[in-house]
C-alpha positions as CSV (number, residue, x, y, z in Angstrom):
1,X,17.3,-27.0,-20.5
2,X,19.7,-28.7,-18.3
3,X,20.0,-27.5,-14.8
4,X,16.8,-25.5,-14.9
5,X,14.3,-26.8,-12.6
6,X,10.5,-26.6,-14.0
7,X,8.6,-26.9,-10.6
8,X,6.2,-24.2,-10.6
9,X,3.5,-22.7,-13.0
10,X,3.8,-19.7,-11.9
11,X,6.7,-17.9,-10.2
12,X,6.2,-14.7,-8.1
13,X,9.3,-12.3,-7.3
14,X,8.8,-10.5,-4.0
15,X,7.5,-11.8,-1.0
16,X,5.9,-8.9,0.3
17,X,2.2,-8.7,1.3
18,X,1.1,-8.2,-2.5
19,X,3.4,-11.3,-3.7
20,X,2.1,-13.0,-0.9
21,X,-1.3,-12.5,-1.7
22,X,-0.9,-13.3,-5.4
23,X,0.7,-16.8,-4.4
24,X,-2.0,-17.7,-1.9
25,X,-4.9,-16.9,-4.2
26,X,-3.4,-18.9,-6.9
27,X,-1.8,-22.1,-4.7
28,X,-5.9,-22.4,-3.3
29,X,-7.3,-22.0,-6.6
30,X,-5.0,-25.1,-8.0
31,X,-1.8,-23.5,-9.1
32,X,1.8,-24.5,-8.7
33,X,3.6,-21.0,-7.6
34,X,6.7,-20.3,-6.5
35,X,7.9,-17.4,-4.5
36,X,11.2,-15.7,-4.5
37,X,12.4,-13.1,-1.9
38,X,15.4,-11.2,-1.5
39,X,15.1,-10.3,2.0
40,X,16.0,-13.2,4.4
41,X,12.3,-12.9,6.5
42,X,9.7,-10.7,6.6
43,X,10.7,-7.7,7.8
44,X,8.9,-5.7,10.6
45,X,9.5,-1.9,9.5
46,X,7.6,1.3,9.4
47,X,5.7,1.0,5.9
48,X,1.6,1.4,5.0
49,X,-0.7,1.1,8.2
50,X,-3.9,1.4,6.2
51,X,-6.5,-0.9,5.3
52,X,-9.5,0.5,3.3
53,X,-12.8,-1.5,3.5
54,X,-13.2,-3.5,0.4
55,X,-9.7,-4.9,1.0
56,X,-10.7,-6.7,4.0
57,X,-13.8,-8.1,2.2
58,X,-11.3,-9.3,-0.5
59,X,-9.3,-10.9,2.1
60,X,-12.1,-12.5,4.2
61,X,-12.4,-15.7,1.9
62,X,-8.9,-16.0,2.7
63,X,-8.7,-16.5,6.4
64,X,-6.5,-13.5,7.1
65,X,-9.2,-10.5,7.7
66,X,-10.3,-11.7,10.8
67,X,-6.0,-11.7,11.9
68,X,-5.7,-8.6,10.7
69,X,-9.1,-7.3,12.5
70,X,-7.6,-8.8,16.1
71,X,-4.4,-7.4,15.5
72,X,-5.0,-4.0,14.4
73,X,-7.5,-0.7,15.5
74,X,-10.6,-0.6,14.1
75,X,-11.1,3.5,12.7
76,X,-14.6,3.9,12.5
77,X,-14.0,7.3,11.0
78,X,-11.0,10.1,10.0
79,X,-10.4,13.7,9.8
80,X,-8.8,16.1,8.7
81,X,-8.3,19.5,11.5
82,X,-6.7,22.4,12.1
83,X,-4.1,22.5,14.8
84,X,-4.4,23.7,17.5
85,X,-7.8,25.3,17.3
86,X,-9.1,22.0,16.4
87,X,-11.8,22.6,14.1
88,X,-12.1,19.5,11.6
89,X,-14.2,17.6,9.7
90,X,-15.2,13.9,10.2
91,X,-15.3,11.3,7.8
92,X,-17.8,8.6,9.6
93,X,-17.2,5.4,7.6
94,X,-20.7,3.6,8.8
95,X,-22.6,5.2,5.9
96,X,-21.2,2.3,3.8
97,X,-22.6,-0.3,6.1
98,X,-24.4,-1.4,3.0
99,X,-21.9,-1.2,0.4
100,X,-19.1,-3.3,2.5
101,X,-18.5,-5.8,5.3
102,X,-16.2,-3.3,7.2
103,X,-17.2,-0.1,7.4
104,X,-14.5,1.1,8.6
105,X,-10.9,1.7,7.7
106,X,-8.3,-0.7,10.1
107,X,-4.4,0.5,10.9
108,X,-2.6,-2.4,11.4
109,X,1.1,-3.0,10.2
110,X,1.7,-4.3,6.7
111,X,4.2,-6.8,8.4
112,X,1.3,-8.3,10.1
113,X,-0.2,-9.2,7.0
114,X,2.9,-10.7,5.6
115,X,2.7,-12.8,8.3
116,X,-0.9,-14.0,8.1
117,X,-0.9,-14.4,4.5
118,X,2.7,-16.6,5.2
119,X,1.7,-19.1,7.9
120,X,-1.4,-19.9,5.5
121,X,0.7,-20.1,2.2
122,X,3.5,-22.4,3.9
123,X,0.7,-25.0,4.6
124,X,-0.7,-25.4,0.9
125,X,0.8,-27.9,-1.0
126,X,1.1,-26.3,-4.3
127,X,3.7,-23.3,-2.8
128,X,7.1,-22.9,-2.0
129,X,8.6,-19.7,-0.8
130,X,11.9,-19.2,-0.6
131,X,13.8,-16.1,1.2
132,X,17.5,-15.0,0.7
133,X,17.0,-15.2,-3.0
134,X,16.1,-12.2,-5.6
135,X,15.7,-12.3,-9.0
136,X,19.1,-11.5,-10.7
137,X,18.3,-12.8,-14.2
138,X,15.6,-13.6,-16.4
139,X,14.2,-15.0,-19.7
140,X,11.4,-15.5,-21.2
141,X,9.9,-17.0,-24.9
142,X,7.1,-18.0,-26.4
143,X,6.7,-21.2,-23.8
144,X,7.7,-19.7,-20.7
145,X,10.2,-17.6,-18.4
146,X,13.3,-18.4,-16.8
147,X,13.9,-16.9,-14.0
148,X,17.6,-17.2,-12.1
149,X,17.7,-16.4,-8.5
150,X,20.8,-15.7,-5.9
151,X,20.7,-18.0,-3.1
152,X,23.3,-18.9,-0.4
153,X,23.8,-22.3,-1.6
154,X,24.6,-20.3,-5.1
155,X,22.6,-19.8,-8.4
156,X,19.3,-21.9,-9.4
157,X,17.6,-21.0,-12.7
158,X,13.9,-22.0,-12.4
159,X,11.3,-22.1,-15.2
160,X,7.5,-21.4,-15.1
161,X,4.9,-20.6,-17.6
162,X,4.1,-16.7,-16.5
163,X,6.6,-14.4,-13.3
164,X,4.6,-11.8,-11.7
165,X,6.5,-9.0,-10.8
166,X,5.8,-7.8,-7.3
167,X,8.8,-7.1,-5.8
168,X,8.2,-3.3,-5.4
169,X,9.8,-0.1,-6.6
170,X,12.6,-1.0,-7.0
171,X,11.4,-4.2,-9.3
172,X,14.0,-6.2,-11.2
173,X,11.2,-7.6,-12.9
174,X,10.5,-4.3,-14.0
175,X,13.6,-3.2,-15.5
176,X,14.7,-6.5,-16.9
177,X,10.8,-5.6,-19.0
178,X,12.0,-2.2,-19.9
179,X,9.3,-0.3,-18.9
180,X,9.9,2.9,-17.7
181,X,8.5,4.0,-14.9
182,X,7.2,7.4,-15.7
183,X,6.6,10.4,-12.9
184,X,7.9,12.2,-10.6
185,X,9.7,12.2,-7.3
186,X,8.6,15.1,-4.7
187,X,10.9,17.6,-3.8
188,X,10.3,17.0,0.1
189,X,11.7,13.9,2.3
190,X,8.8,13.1,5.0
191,X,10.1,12.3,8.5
192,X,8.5,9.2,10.1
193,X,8.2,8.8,14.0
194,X,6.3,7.0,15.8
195,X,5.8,7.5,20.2
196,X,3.3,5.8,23.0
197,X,2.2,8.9,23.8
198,X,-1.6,9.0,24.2
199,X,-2.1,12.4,21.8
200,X,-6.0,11.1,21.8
201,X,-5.8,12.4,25.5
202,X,-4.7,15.6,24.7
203,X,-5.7,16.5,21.7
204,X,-10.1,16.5,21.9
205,X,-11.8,14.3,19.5
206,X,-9.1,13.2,17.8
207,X,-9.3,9.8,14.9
208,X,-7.1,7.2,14.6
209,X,-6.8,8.5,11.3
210,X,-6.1,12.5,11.5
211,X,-4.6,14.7,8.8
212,X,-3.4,17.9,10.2
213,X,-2.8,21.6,9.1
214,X,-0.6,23.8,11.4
215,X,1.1,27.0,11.2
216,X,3.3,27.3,7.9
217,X,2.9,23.0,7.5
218,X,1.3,19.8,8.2
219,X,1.5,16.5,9.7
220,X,-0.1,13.4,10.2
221,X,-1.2,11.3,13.1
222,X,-1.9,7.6,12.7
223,X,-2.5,5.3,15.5
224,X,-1.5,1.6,15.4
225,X,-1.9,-1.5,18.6
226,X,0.6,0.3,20.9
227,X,1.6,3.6,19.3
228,X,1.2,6.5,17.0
229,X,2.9,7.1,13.8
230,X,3.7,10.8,13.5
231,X,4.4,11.9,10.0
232,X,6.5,15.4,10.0
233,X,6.5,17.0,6.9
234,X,9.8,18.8,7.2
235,X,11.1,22.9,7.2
236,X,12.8,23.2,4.3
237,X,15.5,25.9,5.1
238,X,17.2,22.5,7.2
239,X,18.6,19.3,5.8
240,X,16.9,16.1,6.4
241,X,20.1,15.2,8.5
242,X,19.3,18.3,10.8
243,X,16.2,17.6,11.2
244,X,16.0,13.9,12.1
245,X,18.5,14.5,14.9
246,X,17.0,14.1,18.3
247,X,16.4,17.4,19.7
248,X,14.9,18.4,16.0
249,X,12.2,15.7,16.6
250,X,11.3,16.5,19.6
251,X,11.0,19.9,18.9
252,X,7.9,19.0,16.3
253,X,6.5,16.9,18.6
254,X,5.9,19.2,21.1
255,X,4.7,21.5,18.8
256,X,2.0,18.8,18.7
257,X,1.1,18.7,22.0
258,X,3.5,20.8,24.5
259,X,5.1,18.7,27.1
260,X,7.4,19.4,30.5
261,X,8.9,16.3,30.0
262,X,10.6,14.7,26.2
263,X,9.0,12.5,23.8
264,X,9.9,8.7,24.1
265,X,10.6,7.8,20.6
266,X,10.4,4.3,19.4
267,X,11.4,4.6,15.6
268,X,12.3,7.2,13.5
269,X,13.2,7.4,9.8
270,X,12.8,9.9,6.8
271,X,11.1,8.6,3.1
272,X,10.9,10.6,-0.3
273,X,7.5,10.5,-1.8
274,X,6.8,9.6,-5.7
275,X,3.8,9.7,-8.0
276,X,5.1,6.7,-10.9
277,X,3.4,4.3,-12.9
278,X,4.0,2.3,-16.0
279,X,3.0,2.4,-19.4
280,X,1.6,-1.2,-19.1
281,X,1.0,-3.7,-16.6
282,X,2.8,-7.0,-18.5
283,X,4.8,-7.7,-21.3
284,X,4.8,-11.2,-22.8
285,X,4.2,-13.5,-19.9
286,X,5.8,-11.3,-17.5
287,X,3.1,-9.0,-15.7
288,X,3.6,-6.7,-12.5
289,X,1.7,-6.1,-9.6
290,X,1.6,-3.0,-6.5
291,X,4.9,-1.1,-5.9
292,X,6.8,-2.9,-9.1
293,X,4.0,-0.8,-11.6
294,X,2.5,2.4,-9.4
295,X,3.9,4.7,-6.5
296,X,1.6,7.3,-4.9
297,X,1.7,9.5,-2.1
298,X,0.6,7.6,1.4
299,X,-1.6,10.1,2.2
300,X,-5.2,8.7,1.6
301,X,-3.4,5.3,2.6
302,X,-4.0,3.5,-0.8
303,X,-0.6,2.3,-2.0
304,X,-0.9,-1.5,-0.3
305,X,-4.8,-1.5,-0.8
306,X,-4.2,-0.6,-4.3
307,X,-1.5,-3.8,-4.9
308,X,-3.9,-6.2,-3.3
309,X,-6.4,-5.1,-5.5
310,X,-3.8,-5.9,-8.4
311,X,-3.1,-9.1,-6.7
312,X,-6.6,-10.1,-6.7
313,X,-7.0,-9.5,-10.2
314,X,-3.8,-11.0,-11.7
315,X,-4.6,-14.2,-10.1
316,X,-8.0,-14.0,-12.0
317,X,-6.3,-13.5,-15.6
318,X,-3.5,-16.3,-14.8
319,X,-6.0,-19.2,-13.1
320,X,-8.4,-17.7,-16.9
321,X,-5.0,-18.7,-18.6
322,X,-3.7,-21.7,-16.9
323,X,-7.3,-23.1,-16.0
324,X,-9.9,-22.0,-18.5
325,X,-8.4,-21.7,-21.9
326,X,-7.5,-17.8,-22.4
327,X,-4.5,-16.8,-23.9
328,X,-1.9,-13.9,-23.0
329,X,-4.6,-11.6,-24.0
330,X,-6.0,-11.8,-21.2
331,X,-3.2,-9.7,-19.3
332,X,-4.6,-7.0,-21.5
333,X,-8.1,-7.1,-19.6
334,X,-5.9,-7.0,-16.3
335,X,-4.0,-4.0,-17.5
336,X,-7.4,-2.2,-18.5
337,X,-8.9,-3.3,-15.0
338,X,-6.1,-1.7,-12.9
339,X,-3.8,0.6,-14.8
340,X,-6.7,3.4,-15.0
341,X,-7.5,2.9,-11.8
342,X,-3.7,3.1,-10.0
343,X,-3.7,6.3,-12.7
344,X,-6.7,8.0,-12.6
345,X,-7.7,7.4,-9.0
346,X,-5.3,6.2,-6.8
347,X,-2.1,8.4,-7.9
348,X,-4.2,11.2,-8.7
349,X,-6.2,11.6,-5.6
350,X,-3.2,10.9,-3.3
351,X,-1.9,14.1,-5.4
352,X,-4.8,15.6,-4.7
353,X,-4.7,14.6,-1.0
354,X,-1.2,15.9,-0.4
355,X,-1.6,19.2,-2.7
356,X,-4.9,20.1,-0.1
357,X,-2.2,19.2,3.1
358,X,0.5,21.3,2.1
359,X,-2.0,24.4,1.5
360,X,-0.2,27.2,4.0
361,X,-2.6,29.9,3.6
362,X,-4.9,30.0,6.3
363,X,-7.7,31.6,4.4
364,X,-7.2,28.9,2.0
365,X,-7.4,26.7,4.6
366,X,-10.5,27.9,5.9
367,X,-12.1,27.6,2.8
368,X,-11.1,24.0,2.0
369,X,-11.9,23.1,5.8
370,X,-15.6,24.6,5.1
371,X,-15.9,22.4,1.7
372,X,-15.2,19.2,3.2
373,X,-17.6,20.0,6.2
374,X,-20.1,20.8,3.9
375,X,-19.5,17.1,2.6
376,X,-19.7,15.7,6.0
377,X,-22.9,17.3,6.2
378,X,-24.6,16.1,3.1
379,X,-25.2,12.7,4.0
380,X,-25.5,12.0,0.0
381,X,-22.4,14.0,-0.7
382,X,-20.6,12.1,2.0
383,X,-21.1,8.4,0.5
384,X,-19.9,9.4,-3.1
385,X,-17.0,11.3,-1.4
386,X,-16.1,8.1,0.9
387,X,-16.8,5.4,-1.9
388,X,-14.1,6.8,-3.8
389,X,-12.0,7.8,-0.7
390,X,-12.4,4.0,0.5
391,X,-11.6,2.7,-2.9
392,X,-14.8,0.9,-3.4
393,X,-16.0,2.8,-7.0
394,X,-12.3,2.5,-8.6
395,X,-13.2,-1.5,-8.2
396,X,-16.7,-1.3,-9.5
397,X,-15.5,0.7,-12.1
398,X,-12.9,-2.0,-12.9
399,X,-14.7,-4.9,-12.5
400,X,-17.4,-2.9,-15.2
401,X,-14.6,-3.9,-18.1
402,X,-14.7,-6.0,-20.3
């Protein structure tokens, strides 16, 4: 095909942490992968902070769990509490001391993965990334795909044998596969803010990780090196506009913790929630991975977990393709691995998760408080309950399939 360049066995579109991922993991085990991404660097914004434990044993072998460790605040449990009475109950993380290398969940940017996983991928000799360049085209038959990206030298047309898609929710890979991505989008828009104040000197026994009920709503308080993300979940007898103006922000934040003086705020910005997911994970030699085939809820934090976890196992079926003989069935064992599991478990019990949050009865409340401290109590109870909160059994049920 003249003026199509066939560098690359595999081409990844999106160069966010989970394309990232996917390219190192298949540049160290041999392959030839190229990654395109439309932003122009990797971009330090307010997106997931979470990182359950069996994603950091995943990304041990590859050098960057160690980065994230030093770079991030080790949560050695969460809760969820009313406010401001401050009864809660605690989720302590060590029970699974025996199931994982980290027992504990770790809030640290996404951005600082990105950046880890980069420096590593831009030394291995089998990848190239390249930024200012999204997928605007593509093509695929039964030898290959061709994939033709924007860059600002103009249009290149590149061919490989298999594209992952993981160039999240709003995937091009996605819709140039017609798949539909079938769900819902919640009716609320979530206000994100994030301050230096120290609410862990205010507010008594307080996690890094804290879900919160207060009078007639909720909110959420994550820590990160630095600062606190504050997630408002707004009135809704207000716009979003009225309520991200500055006096409207502080006004929730002091309803946190009242203060004579105002809230310094660092970043602020507002984000719908959706529950999506596709009917299946690849098409022809086209597959998709994190954002580009599930949204959930962030509560629970398992969206990014959830698309390394895909990472992780894509790379598997295409080095079993490329390497060891399979054929394109083998993206059917990948979609069986993690469809049911981004359906079953992760979308569902971030439903689940935000349903319990946005509970306004305070009897209710009361009652769903006392059930999870019974959990907490039951030492038995309380590993099932944080093996699937962690992640860890949706994997061992995956890896279980054949």
């Amino acid at each position: 095909m003249s003026g199509v360049r066939t560098d690359s066995e595999v081409i990844v579109a999106g160069g966010g942490p989970v394309g990232l991922c996917l390219a190192l993991l298949l540049a160290r085990a041999g392959v030839w992968v190229q990654v395109f991404e439309a932003e122009p660097q990797i971009t330090e914004d307010l997106r997931a902070s979470t990182f359950h434990p069996p994603t950091l044993d995943m990304l041990e072998p590859l050098g960057v769990a160690g980065d994230l460790v030093a770079a991030g605040l080790v949560c050695p449990h969460w809760q969820i509490r009313l406010h401001p009475d401050g009864d809660r109950a605690v989720f302590d993380l060590s029970i699974l001391e025996k199931d994982t290398r980290h027992p504990y969940r770790l809030q640290c940017e996404q951005w600082k993965l990105s950046q880890a996983l980069l420096a590593r991928l831009e030394k291995e000799p089998r990848a190239r990334i390249s930024f200012s360049a999204p997928v605007v085209d593509m093509a695929q038959d039964a030898a290959g795909v061709s994939v033709t990206v924007e860059t600002p030298q103009g249009r290149e047309t590149h061919r490989a044998l298999y594209v992952a898609g993981a160039d999240g929710a709003r995937s091009f890979v996605r819709k140039f596969l017609d798949l539909p991505f079938e769900g819902e989008t919640y009716p609320e828009t979530t206000l994100l803010a994030t301050t230096v104040f120290p609410f862990e000197d205010h507010l008594e026994g307080l996690s890094n990780v804290t879900y919160c009920w207060k009078r007639d709503g909720n909110f959420s308080l994550l820590k990160v090196p630095g600062r606190w993300r504050v997630s408002i979940y707004p009135r809704e007898d207000l716009s979003i506009e009225e309520q991200l103006a500055p006096e409207m922000i502080e006004k929730s934040l002091q309803e946190i913790v009242p203060r004579a003086v105002a809230y310094e705020v660092r970043e602020k910005r507002p984000y719908r929630v959706h529950q999506r997911i596709v009917p299946t994970y690849f098409k022809g030699r086209a597959a998709l991975a994190g954002d580009a085939a599930h949204l959930n809820s962030p509560s629970g934090g398992m969206g990014l977990n959830g698309g390394v976890h895909d990472a992780f196992e894509l790379c598997a079926a295409l080095v079993d393709m490329l390497r060891n003989g399979a054929d394109e069935r083998r993206l059917a064992l990948y979609d069986r691995r993690r469809r049911p599991v981004a359906r079953d478990q992760i979308i569902a019990q971030a439903d689940r998760n935000r349903a319990r949050m946005r509970e306004k009865d305070p009897e209710k409340r009361r009652e769903l408080l006392a059930g999870l401290q019974a959990i907490v109590a039951d030492r038995a109870r309380l590993h099932d309950y944080l093996l699937k909160s962690s992640m860890i059994e949706g994997l061992r049920q995956a890896e279980s399939i054949v």
